[in-house]
N, C-alpha and C positions, 0 to 999 in steps of 0.2 A: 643089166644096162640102166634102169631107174632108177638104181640106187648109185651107179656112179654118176648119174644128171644130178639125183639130187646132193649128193657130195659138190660135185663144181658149182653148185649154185651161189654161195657164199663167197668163192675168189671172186667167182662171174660179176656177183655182185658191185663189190667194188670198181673193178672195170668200166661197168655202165651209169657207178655214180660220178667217175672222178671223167669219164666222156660230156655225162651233163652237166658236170664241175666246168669243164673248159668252155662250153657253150656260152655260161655266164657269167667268165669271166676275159672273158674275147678282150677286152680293154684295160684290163690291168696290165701294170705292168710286169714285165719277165725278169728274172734272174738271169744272171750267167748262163750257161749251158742247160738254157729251161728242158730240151727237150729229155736231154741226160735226166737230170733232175727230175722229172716227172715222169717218164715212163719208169726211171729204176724204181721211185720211192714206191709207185703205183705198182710195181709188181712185186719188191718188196711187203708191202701193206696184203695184197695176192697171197704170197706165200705165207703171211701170220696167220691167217687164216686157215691154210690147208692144215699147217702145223697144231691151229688149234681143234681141227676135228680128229686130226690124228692120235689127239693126247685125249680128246675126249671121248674115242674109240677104248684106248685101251684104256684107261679109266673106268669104263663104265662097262667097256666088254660089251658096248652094241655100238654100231656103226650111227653114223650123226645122216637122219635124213630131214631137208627142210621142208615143212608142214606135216609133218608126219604126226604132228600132235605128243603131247606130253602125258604121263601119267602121274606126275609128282609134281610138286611145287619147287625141290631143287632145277628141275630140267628145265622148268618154265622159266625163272630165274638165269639160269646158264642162257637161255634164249637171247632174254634179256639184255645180259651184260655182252652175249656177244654182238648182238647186233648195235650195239649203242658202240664196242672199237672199232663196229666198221666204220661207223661214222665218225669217229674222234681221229681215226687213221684217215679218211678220208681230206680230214680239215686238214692234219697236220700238213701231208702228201702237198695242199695247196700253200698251206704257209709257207715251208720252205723251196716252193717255184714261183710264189709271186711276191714282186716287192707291196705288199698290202698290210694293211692294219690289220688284226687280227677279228676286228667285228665284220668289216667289213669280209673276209674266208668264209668268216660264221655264216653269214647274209649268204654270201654266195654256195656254197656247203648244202647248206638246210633249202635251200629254194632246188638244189640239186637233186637232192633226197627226195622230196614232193615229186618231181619227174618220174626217177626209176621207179618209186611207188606205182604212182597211176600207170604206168608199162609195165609195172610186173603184175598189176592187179588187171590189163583191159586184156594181156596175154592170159590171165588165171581163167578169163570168160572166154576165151575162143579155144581155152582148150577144152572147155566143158561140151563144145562144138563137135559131134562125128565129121570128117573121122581126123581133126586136127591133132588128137594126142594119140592117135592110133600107129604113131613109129615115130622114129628119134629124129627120121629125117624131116618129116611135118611138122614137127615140135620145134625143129631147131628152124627151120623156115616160117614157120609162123611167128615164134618167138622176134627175130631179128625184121620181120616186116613188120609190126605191132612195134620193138622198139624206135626204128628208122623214121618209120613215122610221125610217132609221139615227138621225139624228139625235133625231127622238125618243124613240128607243131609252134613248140615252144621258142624256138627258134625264132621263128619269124611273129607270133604274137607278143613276146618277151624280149628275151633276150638283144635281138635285131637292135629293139629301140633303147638299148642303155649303150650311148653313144658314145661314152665317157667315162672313167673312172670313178668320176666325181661324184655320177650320180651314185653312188652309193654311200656319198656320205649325208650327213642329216643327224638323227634323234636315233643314237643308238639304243639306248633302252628299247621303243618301239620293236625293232627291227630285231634284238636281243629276244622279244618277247615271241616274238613271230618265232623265229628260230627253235625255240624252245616246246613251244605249241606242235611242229612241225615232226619235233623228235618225239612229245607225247602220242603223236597221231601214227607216224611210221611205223611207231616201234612199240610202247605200252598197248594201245589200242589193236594193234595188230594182234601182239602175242595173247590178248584175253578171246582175242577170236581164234586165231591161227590154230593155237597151242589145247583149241578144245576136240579130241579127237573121233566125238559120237555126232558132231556136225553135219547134216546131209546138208545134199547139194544147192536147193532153197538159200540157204544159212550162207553158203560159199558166195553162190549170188549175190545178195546180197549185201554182205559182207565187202565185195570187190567194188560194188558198185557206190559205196558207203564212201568207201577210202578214195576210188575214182573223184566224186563231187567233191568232198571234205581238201583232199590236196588241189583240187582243182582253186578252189575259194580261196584256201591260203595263200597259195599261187596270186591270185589278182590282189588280196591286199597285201603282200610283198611289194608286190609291183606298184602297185598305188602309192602307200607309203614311199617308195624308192623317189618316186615321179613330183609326191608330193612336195618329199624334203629340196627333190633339184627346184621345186619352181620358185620356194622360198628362198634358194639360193641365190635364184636369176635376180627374184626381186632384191634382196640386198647389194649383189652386187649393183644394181641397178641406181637405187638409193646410194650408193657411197659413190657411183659417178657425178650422180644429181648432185651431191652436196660437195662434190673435188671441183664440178663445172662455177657451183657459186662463189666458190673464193677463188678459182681462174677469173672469173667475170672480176670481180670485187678488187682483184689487185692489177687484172689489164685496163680497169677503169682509170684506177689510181698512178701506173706507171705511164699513160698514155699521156692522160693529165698534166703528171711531171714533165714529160717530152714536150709537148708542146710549151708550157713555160720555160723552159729554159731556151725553146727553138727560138722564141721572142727576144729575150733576153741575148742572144746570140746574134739576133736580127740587129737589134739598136748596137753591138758591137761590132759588127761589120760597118755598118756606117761609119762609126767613126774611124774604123781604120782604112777610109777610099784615101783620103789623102797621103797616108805612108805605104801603099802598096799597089803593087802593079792590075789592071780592070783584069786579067788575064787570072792571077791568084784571087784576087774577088770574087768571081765568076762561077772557081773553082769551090771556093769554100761554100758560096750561098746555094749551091748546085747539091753538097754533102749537106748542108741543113733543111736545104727541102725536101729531101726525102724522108726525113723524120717527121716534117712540119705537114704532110700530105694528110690531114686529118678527112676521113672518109666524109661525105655529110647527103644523110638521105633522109631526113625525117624523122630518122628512128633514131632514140639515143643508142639503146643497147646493140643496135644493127651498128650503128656507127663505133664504136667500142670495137665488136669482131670482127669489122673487115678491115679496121684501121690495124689491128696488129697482124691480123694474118697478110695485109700489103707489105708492113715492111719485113714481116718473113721472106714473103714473095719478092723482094729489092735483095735481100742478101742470098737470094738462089739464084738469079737471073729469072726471075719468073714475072711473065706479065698477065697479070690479072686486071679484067674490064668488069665494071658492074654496072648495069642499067636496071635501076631498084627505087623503086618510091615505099621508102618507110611507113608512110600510114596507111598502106595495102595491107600489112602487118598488125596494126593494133588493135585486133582481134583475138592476137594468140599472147599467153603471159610470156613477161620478161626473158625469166629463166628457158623458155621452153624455144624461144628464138634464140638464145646464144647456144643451146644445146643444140639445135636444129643447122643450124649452120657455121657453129663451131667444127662438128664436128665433119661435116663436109667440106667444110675447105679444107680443114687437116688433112681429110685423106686426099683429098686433091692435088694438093704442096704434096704431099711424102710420094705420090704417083710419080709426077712428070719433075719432083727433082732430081729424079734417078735416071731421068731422059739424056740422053749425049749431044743430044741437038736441039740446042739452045731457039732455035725459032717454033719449037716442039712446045717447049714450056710455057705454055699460056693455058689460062684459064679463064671463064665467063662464069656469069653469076644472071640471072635473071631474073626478076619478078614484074609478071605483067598481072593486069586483070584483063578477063577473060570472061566478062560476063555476070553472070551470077557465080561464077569459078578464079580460083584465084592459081596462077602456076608459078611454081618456084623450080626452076632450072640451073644445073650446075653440068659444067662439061668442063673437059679436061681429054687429053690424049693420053696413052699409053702403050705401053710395050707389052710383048708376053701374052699369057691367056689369062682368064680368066673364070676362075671354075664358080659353078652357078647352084645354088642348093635351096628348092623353096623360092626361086623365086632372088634370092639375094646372094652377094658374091661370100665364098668360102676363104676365111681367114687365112693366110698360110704364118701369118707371124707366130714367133718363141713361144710369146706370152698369152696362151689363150686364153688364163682367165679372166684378163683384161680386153682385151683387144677380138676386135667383132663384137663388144657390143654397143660401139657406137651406130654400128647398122641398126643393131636391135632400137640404142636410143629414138634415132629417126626416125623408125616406124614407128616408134609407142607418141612419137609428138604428133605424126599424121594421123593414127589413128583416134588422139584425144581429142583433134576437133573434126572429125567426123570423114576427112580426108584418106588420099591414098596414096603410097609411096612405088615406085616403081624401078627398078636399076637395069641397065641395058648397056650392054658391052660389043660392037664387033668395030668393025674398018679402024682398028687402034683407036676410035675413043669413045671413052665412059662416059655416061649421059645418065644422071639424078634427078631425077623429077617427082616432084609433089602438086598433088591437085585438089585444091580445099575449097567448098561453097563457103564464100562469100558471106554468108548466115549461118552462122555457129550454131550444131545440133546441140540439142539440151539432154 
């Protein structure tokens, strides 16, 4: 019976890598008939394996047992190479079930590997435990409690937090290098221990406990690396908003500009034409150019800029927007950081309540009081539907994620530059933005 455990060790194997394969790859995405795809290739990859102890039975004219130690440097070598197509099969197995880059399989793959490692090596110490190896049925219970475990280890320390596919892109080199390191450690390092067969138990300890810590570490800087590369991500994305927002600023400066001269220019032409037409079409026409000519005026240039275009968004939705605002409450915080701040709140505000059916629905406020040695900025709005809440701030549901949400993110990063705090609240259908900033800018 030992010798056919250790025979199915090697199919088993694969099975328990391409389980911790799916663990970390939860957010990729699927192929076609992933599941087809993935359990066949996976039990295909299964049977290469059995096939190859079978040929390397009668070949050799001795049965293939794993750790059983080697006495040649061929056998050490076959070790080798075979445990390096589990892995290669392993990758492949994911490449063809998920739509992914292939560094990215690598990454996901090799950080797989590291897993089954450390659960086949924290199983190798409980079974040196009486009387856990003492029948097949404690061996295979112990086994499967030691991997359950492990795995959900990783799960919830790892894995959980790659919330995205994204995160795995970054500096493949790095992460190439990890990968590589990871099959030095699994696989070379193992077989110069494994494969020595005058080893006592000391050595085996050891040894398990070597490979435990060693994958463990690899493990966190995988992960770190992963984390790191997302955050430089955030930040560029972040940086190409910043600099899309200054040439938004830059040309609703310039076309509001335009508006308003022409609205003048419009104005001295209605006058002269009172005398060829009726007060009634006069009435009518100066009615359509003051809505253009509604030029916002609070103090602030830049404030006056963004709510001047976002009104007359708000005049072509039927949306009525009130704002009771003293701009020099304001000039405290830079330019750019107030069109971001409130660019980006009225936009979601407009895109909210124009989707509303009931036009006396569509309104919106805007507020800035002072408060003290505290300064609050207030934006409400009604709406429809629920709204789900992650952290504190609402959960995107739009196409395009990797745009959109992070103008939430924008507006905390302006409350939290000048020392302030952002908060979002949603029930009785309506949305309620608020910022609260001392008054006296932290250093």
């Amino acid at each position: 019976m030992p010798d056919i455990m250790s025979f199915l060790i090697p199919p088993l194997m694969v099975v328990e890598i391409l389980i911790a394969d799916y663990i970390f790859a939860l957010t990729f995405e699927r192929r076609s008939y992933f599941w087809l795809r993935y359990v066949g290739y996976g039990l295909g990859a299964a049977l290469v394996t059995v096939w190859t102890e079978i040929a390397y039975s009668l070949i050799t004219e001795q049965g293939y047992e794993y750790g059983s130690g080697v006495n040649s440097m061929a056998q050490s070598l076959f070790n080798f190479a075979f445990y390096l197509v589990i892995f290669i099969m392993t990758i492949l197995v994911c490449a063809f079930s998920y739509k992914e880059s292939f560094g990215r399989v690598v990454l996901c793959c090799s950080g797989a590997y590291a897993v089954q490692h450390i659960a086949r090596n924290v199983t190798s110490l409980f079974m040196l435990i009486p009387p856990a190896g003492d029948s097949v049925a404690v061996e295979i219970s112990v086994t499967f409690g030691v991997y359950l475990l492990t795995y959900a280890l990783v799960y919830f320390l790892f894995a959980r937090r790659l919330r995205s596919h994204e995160t795995y892109e970054g500096n493949n080199v790095r992460k190439i290098t990890l990968s590589l390191i990871v099959i030095l450690l699994c696989i070379v390092m193992s077989r110069l221990t494994s494969d020595n067969p005058e080893r006592n138990t000391l050595a085996v300890v050891a040894e398990s406990i070597y490979a435990i810590l060693s994958c463990t570490v690899l493990l966190i800087c995988q992960f770190g690396v992963v984390e790191n590369d997302s955050m430089h991500r955030e930040v560029d994305n972040m940086a190409e908003i910043l600099r899309s927002e200054r040439r938004q600023y830059e040309l609703s400066r310039e076309n509001i500009a335009l508006i308003n001269e022409k609205c003048h220019d419009l104005k001295q032409q209605i006058s002269a034409l009172r005398g060829n037409a009726s007060e009634e079409n006069i009435a009518e026409i100066e009615h359509s150019v003051m809505i253009y000519d509604s030029m916002v005026k609070t103090g602030h240039d830049v404030l006056d800029v963004i709510l001047t275009e976002k009104k007359l968004q708000c005049e072509s939705k039927s949306i009525q927007m009130t704002c009771m605002i003293k701009g020099e409450l304001l000039s405290f915080m830079d330019n750019m950081d107030v069109y971001s701040l409130f660019g980006n709140a009225l936009s979601n505000a407009i895109e909210s309540v124009g989707k509303l059916p009931d036009v006396d629905k569509r309104c919106i406020s805007v507020n800035v009081r002072d408060m003290g040695s505290m300064l609050s900025v207030h934006v409400e709005n009604y709406y429809e539907g629920t709204v789900d809440m992650r952290g504190g701030l609402p959960v995107t549901t739009k196409a395009d994620k990797d745009w959109h949400g992070y103008g939430m993110a924008s507006m905390n990063r302006v409350a939290r530059k000048y020392g302030g705090e952002m908060t979002v609240t949603a029930s009785g259908g309506k949305f309620c933005l608020d910022f609260l900033f001392p008054r006296v800018r932290k250093q």
